[in-house]
Backbone of each chain as ProteinMPNN parsed JSONL, in Angstrom:
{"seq_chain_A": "XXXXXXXXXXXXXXXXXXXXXXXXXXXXXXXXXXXXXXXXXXXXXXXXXXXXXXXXXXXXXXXXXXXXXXXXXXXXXXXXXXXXXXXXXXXXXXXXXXXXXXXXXXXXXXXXXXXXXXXXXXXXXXXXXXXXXXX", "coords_chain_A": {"N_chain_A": [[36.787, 12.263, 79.763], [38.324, 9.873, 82.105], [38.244, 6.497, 83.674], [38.896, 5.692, 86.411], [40.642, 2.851, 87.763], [39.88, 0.631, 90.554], [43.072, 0.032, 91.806], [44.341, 1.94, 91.6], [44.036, 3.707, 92.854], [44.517, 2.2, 95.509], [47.102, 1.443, 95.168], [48.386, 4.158, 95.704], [48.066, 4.741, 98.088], [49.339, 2.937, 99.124], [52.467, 1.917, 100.019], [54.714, 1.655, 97.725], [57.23, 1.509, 95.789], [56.673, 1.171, 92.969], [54.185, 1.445, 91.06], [52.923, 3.561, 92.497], [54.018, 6.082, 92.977], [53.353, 7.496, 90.513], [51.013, 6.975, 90.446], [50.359, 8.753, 92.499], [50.829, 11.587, 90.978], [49.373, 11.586, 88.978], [46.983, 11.74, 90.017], [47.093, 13.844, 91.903], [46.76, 15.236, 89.81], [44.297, 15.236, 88.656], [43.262, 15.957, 91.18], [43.865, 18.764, 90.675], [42.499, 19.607, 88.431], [43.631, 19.123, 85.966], [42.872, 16.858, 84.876], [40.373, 15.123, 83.841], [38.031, 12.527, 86.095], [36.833, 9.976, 86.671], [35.359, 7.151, 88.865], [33.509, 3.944, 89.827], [31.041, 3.896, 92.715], [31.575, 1.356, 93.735], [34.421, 1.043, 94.064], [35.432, 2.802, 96.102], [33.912, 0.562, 98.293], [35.831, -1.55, 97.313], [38.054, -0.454, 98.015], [37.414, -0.027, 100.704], [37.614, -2.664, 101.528], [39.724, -3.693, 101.212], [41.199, -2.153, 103.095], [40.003, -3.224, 105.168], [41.089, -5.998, 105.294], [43.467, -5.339, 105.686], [43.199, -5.456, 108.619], [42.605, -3.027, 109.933], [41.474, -0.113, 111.83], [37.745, 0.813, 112.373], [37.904, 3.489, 112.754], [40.275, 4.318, 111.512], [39.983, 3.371, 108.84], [37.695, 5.013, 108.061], [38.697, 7.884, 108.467], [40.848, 7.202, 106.254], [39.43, 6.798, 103.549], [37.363, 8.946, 103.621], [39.411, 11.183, 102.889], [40.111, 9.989, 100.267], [37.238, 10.725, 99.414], [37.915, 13.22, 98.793], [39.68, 13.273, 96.835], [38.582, 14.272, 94.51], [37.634, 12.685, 92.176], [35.176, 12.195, 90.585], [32.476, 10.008, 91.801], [30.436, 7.382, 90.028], [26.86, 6.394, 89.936], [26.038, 2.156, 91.384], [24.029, 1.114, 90.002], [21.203, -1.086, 89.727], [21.004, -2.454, 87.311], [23.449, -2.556, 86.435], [25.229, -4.267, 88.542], [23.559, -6.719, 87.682], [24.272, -7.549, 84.807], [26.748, -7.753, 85.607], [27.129, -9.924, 87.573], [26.393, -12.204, 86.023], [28.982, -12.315, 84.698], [30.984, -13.164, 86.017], [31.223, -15.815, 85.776], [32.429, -16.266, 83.586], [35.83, -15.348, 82.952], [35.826, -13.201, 84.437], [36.49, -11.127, 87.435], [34.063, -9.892, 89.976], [34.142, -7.422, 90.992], [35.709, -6.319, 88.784], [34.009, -6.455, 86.577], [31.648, -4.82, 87.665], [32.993, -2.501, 87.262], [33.86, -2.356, 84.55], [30.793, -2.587, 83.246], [30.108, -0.223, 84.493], [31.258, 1.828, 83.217], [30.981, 0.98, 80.269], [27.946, 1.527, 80.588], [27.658, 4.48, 81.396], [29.815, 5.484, 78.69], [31.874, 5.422, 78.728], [35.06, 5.323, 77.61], [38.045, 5.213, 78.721], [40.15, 3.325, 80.985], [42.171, 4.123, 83.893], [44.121, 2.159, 84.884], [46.337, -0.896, 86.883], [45.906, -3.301, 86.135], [45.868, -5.64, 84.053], [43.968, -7.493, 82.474], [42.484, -6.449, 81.768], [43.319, -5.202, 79.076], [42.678, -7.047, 77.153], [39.697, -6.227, 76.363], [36.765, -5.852, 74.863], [35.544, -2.667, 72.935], [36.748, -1.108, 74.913], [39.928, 0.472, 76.524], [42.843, 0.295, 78.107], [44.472, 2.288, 80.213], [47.773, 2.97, 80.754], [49.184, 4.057, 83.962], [51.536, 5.319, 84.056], [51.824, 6.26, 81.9], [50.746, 9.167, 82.045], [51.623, 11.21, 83.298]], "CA_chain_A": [[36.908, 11.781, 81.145], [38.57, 8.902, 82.639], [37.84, 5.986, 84.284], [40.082, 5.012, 87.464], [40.211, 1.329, 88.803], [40.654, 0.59, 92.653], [43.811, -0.531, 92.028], [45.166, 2.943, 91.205], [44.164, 4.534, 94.699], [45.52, 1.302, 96.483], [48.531, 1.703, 94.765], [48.759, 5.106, 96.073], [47.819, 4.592, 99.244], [50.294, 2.081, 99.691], [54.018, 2.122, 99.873], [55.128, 1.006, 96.341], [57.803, 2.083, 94.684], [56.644, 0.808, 91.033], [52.944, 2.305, 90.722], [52.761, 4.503, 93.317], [54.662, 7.805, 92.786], [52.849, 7.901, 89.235], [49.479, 7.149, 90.195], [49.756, 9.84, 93.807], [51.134, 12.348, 90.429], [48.339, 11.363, 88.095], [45.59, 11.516, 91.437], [47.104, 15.035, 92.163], [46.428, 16.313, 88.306], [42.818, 15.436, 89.071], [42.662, 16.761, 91.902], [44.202, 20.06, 90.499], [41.674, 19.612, 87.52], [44.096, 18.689, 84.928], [42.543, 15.62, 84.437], [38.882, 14.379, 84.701], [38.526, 11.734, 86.304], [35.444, 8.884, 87.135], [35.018, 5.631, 88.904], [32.188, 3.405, 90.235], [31.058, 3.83, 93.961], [32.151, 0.202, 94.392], [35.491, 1.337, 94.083], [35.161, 2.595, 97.84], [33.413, -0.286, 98.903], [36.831, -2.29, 97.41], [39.184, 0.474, 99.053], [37.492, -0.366, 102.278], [37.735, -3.762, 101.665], [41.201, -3.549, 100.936], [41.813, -1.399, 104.111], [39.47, -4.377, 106.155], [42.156, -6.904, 105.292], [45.018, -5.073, 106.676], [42.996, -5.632, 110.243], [42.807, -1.559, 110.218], [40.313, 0.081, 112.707], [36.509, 1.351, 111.142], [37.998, 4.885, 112.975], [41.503, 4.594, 110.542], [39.61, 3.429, 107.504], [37.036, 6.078, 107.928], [39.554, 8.59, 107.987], [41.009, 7.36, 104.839], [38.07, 6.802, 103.023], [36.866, 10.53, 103.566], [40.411, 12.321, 102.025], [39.825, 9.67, 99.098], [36.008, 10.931, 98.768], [37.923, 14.303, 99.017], [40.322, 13.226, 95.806], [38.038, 14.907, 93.078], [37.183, 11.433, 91.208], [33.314, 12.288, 89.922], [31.272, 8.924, 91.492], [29.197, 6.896, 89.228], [26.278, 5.224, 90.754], [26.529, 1.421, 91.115], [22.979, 1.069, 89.941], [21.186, -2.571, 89.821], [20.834, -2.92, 86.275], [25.136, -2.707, 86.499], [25.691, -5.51, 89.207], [22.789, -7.813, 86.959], [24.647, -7.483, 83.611], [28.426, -8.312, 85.923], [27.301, -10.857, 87.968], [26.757, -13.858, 85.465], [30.059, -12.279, 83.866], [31.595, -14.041, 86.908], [31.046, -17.517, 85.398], [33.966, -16.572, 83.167], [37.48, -15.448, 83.857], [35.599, -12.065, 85.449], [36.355, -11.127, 88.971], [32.761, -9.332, 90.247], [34.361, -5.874, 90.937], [35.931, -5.827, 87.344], [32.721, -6.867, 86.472], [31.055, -3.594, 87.759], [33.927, -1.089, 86.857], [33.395, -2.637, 82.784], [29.483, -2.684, 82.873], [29.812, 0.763, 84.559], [32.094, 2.075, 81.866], [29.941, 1.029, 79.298], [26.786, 2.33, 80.806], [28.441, 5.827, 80.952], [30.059, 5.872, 77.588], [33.375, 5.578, 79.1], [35.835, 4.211, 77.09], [39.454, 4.311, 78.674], [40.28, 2.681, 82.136], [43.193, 4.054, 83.862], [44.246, 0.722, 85.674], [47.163, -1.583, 86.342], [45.518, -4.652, 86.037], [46.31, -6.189, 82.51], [43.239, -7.845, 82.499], [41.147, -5.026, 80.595], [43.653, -5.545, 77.988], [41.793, -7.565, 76.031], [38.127, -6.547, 76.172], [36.394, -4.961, 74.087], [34.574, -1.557, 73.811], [37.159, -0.12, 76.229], [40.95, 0.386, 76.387], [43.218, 0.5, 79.496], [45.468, 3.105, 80.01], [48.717, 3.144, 81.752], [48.514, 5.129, 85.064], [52.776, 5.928, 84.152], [51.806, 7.842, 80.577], [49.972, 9.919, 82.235], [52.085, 12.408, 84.389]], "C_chain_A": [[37.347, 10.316, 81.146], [38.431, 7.66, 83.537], [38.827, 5.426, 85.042], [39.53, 3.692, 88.355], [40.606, 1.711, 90.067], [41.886, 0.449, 92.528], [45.052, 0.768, 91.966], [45.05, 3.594, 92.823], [44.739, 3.921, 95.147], [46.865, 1.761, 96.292], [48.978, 3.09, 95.284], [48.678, 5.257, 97.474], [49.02, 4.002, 99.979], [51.899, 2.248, 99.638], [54.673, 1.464, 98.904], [55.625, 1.59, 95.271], [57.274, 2.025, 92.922], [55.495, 1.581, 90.619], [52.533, 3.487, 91.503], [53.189, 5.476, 92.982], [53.695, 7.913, 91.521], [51.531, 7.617, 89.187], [49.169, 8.203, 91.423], [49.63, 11.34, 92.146], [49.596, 12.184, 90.031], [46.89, 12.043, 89.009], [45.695, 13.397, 91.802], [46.761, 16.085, 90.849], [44.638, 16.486, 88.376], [42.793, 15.919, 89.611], [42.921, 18.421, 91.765], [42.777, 20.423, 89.025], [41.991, 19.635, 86.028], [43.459, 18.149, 84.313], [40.842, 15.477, 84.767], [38.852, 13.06, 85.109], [37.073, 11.115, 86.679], [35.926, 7.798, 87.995], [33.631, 4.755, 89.478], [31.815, 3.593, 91.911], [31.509, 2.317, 94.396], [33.436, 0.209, 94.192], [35.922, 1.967, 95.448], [34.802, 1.726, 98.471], [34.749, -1.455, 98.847], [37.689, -1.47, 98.357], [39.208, 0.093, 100.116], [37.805, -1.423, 102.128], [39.163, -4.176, 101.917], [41.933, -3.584, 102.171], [41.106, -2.64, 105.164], [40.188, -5.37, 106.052], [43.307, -6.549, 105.675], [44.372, -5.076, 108.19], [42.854, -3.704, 110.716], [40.782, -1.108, 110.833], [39.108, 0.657, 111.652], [37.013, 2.915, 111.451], [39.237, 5.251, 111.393], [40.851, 4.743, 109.169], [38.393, 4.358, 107.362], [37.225, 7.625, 107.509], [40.275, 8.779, 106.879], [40.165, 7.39, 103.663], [37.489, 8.539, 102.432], [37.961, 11.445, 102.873], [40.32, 11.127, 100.603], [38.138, 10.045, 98.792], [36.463, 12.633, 97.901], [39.422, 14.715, 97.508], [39.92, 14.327, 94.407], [37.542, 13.74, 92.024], [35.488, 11.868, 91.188], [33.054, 10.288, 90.632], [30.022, 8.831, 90.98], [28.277, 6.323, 90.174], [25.996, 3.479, 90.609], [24.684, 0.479, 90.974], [22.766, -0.545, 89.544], [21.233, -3.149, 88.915], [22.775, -3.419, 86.082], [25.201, -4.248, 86.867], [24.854, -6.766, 88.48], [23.802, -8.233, 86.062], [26.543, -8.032, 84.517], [28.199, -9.711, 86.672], [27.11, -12.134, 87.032], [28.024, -13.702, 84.519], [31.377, -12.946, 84.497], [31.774, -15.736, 86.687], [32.409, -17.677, 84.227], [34.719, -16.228, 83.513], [37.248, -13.859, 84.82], [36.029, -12.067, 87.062], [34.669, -10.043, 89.516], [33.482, -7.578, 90.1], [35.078, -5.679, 89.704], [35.225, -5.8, 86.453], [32.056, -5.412, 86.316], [31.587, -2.595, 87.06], [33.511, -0.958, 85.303], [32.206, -2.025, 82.899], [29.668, -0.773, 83.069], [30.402, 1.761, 83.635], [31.168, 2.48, 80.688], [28.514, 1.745, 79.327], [26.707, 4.235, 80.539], [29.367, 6.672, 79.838], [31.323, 6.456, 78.312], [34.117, 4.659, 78.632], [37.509, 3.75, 77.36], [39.609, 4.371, 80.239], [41.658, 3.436, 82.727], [43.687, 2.474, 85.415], [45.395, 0.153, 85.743], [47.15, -3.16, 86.327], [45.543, -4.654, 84.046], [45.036, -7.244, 81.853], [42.068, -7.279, 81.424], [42.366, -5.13, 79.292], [43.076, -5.592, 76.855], [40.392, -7.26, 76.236], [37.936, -5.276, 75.447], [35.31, -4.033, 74.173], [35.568, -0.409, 74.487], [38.82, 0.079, 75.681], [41.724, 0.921, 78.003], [44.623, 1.186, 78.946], [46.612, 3.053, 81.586], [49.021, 4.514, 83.046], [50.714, 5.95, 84.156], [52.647, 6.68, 82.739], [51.446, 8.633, 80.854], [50.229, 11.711, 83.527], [53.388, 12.252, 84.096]], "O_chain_A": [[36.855, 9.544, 80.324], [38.603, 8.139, 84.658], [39.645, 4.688, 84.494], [38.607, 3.509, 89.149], [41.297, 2.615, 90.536], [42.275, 0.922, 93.595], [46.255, 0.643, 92.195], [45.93, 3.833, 93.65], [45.795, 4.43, 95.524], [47.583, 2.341, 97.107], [50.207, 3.168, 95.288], [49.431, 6.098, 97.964], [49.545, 4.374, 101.028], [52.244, 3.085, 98.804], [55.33, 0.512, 99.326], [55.087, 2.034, 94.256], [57.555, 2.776, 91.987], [55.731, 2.451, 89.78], [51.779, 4.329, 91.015], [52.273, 6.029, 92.373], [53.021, 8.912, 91.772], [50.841, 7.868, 88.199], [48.009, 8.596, 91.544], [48.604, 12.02, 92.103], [48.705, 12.636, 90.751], [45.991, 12.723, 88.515], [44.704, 14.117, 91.931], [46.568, 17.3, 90.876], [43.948, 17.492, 88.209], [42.264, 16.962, 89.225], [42.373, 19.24, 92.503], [42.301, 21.549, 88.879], [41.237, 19.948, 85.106], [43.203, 18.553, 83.179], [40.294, 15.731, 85.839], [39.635, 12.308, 84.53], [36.191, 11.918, 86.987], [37.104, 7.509, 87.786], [32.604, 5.425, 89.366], [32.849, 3.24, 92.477], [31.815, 2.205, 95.583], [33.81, -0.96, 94.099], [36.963, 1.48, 95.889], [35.3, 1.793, 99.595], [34.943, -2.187, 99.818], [37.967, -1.922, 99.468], [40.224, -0.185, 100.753], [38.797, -1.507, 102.851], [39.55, -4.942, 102.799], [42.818, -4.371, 102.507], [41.879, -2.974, 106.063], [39.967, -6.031, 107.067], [44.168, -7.366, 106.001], [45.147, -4.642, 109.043], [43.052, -3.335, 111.873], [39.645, -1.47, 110.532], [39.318, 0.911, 110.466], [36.674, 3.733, 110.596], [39.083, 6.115, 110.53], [40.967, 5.731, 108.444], [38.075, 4.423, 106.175], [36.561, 8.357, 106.775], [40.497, 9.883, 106.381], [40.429, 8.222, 102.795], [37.316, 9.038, 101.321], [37.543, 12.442, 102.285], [40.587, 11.804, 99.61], [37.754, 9.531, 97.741], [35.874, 13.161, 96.959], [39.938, 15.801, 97.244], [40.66, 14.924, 93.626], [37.027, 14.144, 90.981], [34.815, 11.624, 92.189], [33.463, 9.376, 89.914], [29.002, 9.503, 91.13], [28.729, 5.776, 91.181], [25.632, 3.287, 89.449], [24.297, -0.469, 91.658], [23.699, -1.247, 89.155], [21.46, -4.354, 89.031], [23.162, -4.502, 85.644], [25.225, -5.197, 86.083], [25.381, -7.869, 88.625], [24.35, -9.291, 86.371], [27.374, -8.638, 83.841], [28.999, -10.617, 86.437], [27.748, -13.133, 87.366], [28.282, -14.575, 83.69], [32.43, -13.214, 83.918], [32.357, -16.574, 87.374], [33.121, -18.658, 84.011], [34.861, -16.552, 84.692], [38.069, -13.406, 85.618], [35.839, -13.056, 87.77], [34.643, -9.203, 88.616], [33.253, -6.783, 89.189], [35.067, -4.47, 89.473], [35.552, -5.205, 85.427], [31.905, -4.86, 85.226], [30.924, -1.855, 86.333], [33.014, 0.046, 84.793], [32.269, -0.814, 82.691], [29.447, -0.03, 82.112], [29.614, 2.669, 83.371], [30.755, 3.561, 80.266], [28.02, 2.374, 78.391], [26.005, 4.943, 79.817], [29.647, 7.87, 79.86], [31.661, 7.634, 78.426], [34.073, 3.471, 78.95], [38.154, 2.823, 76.871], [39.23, 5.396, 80.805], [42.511, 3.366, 81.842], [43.377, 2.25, 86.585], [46.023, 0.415, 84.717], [48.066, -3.971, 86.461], [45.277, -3.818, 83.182], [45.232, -7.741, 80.744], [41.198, -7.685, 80.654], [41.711, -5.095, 78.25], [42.915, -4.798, 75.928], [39.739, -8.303, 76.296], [38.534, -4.201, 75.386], [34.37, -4.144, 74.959], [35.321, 0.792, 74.59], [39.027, -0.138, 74.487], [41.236, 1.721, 78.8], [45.409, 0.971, 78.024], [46.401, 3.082, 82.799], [49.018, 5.723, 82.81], [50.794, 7.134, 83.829], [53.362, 7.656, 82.511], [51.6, 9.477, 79.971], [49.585, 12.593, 84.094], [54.235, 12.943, 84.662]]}, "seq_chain_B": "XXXXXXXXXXXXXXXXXXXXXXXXXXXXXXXXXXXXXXXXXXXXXXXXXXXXXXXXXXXXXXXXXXXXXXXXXXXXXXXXXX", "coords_chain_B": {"N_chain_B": [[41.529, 43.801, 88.724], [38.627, 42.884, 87.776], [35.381, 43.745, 85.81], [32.159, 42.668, 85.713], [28.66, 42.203, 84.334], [25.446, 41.726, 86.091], [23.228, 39.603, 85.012], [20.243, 38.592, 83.725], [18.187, 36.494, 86.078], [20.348, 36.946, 88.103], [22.708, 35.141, 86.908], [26.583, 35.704, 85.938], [29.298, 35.783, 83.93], [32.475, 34.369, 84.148], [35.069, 35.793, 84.553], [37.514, 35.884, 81.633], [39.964, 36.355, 82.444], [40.209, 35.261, 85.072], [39.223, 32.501, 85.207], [41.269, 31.56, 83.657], [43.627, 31.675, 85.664], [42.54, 30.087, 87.438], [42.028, 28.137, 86.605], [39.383, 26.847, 85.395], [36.848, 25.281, 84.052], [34.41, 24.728, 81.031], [31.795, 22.552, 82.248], [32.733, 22.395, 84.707], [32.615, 22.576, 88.503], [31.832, 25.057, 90.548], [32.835, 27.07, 93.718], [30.887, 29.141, 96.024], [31.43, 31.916, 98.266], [31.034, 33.522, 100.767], [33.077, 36.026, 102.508], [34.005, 38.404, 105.058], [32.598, 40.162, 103.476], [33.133, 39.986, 100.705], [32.605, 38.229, 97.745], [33.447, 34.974, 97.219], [34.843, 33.328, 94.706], [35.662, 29.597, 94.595], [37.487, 27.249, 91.793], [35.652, 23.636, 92.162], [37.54, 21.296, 92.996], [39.6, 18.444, 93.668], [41.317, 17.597, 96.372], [44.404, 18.292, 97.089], [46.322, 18.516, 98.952], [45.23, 16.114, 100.837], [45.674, 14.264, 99.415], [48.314, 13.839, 99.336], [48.448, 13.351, 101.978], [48.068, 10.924, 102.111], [49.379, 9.667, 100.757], [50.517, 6.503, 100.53], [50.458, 5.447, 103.511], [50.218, 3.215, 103.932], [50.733, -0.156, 104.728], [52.003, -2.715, 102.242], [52.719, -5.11, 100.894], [52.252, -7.053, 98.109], [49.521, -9.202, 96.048], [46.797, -6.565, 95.137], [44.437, -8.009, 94.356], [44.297, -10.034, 95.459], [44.234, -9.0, 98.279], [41.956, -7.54, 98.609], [40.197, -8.873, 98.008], [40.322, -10.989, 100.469], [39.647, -8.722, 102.645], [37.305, -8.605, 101.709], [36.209, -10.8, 102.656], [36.705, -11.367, 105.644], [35.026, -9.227, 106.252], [33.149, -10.567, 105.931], [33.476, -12.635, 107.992], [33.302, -11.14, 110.061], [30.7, -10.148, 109.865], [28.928, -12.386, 110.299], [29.969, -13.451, 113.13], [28.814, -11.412, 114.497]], "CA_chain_B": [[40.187, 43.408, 89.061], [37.4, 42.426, 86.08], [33.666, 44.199, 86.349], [31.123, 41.808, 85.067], [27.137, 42.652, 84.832], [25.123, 40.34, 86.583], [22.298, 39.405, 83.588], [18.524, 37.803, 84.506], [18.26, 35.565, 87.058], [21.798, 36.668, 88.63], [24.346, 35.156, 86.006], [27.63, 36.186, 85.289], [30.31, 35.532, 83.098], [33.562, 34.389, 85.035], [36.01, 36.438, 83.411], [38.612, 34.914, 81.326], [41.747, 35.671, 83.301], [39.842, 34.649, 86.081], [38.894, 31.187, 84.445], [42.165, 31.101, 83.203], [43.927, 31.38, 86.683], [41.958, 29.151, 88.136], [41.819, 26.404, 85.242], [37.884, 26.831, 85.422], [36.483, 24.871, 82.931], [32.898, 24.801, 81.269], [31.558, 21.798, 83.019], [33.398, 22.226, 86.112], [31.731, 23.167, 89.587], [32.489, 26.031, 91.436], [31.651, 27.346, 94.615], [30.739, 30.418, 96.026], [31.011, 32.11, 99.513], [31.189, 35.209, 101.38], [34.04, 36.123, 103.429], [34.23, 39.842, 104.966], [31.482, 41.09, 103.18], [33.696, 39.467, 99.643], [31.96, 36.976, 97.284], [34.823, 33.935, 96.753], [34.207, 32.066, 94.09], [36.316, 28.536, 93.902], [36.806, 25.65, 91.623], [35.349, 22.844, 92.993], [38.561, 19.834, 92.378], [40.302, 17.728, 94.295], [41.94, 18.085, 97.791], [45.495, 17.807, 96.79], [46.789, 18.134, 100.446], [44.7, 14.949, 100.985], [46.587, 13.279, 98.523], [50.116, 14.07, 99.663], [48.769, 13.217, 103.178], [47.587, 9.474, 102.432], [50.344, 8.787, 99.619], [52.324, 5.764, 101.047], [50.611, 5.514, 104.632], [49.95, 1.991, 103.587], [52.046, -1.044, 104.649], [51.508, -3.804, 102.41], [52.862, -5.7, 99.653], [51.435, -8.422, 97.836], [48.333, -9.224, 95.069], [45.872, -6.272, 95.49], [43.054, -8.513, 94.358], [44.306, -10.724, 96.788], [44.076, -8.481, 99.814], [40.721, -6.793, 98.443], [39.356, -10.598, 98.326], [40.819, -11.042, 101.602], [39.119, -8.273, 102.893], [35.451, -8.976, 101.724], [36.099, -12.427, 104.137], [37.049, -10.426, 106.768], [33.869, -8.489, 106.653], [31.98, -11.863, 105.813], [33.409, -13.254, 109.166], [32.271, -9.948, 111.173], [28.962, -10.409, 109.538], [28.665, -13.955, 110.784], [30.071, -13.632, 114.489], [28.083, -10.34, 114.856]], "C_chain_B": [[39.034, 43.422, 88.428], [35.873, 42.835, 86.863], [33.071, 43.108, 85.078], [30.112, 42.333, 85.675], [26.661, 41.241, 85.259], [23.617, 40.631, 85.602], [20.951, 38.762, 84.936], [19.126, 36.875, 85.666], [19.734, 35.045, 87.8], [22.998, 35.698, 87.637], [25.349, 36.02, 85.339], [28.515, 35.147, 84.539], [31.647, 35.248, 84.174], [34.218, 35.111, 83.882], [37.324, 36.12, 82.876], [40.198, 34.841, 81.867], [41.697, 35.118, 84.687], [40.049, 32.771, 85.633], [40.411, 30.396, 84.542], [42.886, 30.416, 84.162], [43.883, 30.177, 87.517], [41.731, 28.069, 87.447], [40.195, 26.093, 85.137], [37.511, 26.643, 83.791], [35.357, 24.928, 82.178], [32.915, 23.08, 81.67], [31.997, 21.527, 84.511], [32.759, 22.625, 87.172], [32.861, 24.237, 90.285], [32.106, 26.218, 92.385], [31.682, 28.458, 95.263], [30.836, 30.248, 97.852], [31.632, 33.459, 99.823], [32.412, 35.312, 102.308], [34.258, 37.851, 103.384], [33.307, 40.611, 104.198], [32.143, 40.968, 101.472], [32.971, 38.452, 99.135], [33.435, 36.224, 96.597], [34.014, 33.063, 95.744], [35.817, 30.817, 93.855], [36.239, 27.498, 93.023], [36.801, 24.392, 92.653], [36.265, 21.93, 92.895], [38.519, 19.009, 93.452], [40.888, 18.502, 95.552], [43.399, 17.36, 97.685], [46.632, 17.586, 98.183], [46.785, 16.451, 100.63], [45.283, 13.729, 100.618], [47.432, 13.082, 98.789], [49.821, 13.482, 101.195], [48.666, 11.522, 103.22], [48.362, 8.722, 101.039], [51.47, 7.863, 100.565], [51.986, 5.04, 102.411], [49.874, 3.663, 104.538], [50.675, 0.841, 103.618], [52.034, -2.551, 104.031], [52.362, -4.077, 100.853], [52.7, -7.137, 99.166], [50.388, -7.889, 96.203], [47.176, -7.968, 96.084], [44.566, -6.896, 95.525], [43.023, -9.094, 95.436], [43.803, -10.075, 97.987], [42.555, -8.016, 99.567], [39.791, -8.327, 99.001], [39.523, -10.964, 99.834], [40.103, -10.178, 102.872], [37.523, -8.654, 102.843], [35.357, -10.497, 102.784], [36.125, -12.05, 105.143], [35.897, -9.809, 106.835], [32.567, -9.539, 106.62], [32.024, -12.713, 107.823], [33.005, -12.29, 110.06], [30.924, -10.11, 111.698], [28.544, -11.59, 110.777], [28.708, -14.197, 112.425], [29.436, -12.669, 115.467], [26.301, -10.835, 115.635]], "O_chain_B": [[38.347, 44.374, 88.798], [35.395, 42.47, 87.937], [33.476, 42.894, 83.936], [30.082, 42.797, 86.815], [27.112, 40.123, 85.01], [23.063, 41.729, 85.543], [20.829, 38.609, 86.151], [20.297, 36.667, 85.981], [20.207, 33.935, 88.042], [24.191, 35.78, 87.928], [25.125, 36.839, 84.447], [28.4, 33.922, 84.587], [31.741, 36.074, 85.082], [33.989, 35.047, 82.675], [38.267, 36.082, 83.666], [41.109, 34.013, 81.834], [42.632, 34.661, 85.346], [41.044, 32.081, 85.858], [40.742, 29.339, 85.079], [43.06, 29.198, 84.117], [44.757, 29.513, 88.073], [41.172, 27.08, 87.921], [39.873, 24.968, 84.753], [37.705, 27.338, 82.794], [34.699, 25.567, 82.999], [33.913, 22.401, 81.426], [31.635, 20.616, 85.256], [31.909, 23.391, 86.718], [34.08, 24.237, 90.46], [30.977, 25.761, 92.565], [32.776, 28.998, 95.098], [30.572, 29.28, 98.565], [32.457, 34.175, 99.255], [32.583, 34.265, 102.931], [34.53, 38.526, 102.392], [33.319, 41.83, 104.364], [31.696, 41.876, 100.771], [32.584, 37.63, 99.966], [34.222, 36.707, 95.783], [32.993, 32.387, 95.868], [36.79, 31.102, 93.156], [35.277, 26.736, 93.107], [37.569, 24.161, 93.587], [35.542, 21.074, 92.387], [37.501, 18.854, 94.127], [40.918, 19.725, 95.696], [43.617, 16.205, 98.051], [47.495, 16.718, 98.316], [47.753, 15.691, 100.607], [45.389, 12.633, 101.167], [47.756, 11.913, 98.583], [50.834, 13.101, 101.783], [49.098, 10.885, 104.18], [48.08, 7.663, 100.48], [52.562, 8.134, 101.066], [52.768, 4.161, 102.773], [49.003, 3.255, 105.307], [51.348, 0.622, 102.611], [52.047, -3.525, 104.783], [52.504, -3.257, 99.945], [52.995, -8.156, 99.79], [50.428, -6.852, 95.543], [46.791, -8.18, 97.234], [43.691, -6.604, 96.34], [42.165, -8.957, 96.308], [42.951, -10.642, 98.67], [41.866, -8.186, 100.572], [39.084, -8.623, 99.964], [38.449, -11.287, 100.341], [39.958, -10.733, 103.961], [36.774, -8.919, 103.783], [34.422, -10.941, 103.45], [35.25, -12.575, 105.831], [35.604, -9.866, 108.03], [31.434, -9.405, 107.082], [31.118, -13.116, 108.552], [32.251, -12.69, 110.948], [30.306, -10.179, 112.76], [27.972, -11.461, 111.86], [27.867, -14.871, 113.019], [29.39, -12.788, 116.691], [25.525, -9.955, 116.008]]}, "name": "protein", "num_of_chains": 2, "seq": "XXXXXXXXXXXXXXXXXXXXXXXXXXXXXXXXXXXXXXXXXXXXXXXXXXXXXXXXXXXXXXXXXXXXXXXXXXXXXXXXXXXXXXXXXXXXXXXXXXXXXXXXXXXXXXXXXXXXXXXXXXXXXXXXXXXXXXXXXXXXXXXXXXXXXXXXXXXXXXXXXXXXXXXXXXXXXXXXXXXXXXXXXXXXXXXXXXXXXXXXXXXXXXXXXXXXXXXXX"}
């Protein structure tokens, strides 16, 4: 099983030629059951966030929200021992929600990310996988 | 059309061209229901419709962190004027 960042739904969500077509493909192999697939429940909580910065109503982003619960991604829970172990990981070049996605990773004995943040690169433990090898 | 016995405590066997068909995996969920006096069994996946319906309907280009970050302020100033 796989672990999918936020940045792979956005990207699908959104109108973007470069990541998009190959992460809606990738999103539809899960949901056919090609693929397994994970991420953290704060991976909705960014989605909305996401969708709360385009100024979009709580009716619109409710609506989207619910056909991404309705993706097939298995949620992890974003339990407290997680957000402990990410938040002082914020004091270095961490952002908090990459923070969680890692810790939760690790907690679950998940070792490859599919993501297009370049960021997971380098850490260790894990490995990030390109959403475009993958369909 | 495949006969399977139903064993103790109601289990069966899905039957492998069933399985097959259906890409039914072991660990996978399925789910059951009646229709017409018929027991359906599906796998449980994804809603691939869903997918095709909310690929794209998104108008934005830019840093996702950015807008995500952007967002949590946006719900910070809600908070605040609420």
């Amino acid at each position: 099983m796989r672990y999918v960042d936020s940045n792979i739904i956005i990207h699908h969500l959104v109108k973007d030629g470069c990541v998009g077509p190959s992460a809606q493909k990738y999103l539809e192999s899960v949901a056919k059951g090609d693929e397994s697939a994970c991420s953290s429940t704060y991976m909705v909580i960014e989605v909305y966030a996401f969708l709360k910065g385009m100024k979009y109503s709580e009716q619109k982003i409710s609506s989207i929200l619910d056909s991404v619960a309705s993706y097939g991604i298995v949620l992890l829970p974003l339990e407290s021992e997680i957000v402990l172990k990410s938040l002082p990981m914020m004091k270095g070049r961490w952002r908090l929600g990459d923070a969680i996605h890692y810790n939760t990773m690790l907690e679950n004995d998940i070792t490859e990310i599919v993501s297009d943040d370049r960021h997971f690169d380098d850490v260790e433990k894990i490995s990030r996988v390109d959403v475009s090898t993958l369909v | 059309m495949s006969k399977v016995k139903v064993h103790e405590k109601y289990l069966v066997v899905i039957p492998k061209e069933v399985r097959e068909e259906l890409s039914i995996k072991v660990g996978d969920e399925v789910e059951f229901a009646v229709e017409e006096g018929k027991a359906i069994i599906r796998p449980r996946h994804g809603d691939v419709d869903a997918i095709r319906r909310t690929h794209g309907i998104v108008e934005w280009k830019g840093s996702i962190d950015g807008a995500i970050d952007r967002g949590f302020k946006e719900m910070g100033k809600e908070r605040r004027e609420s």
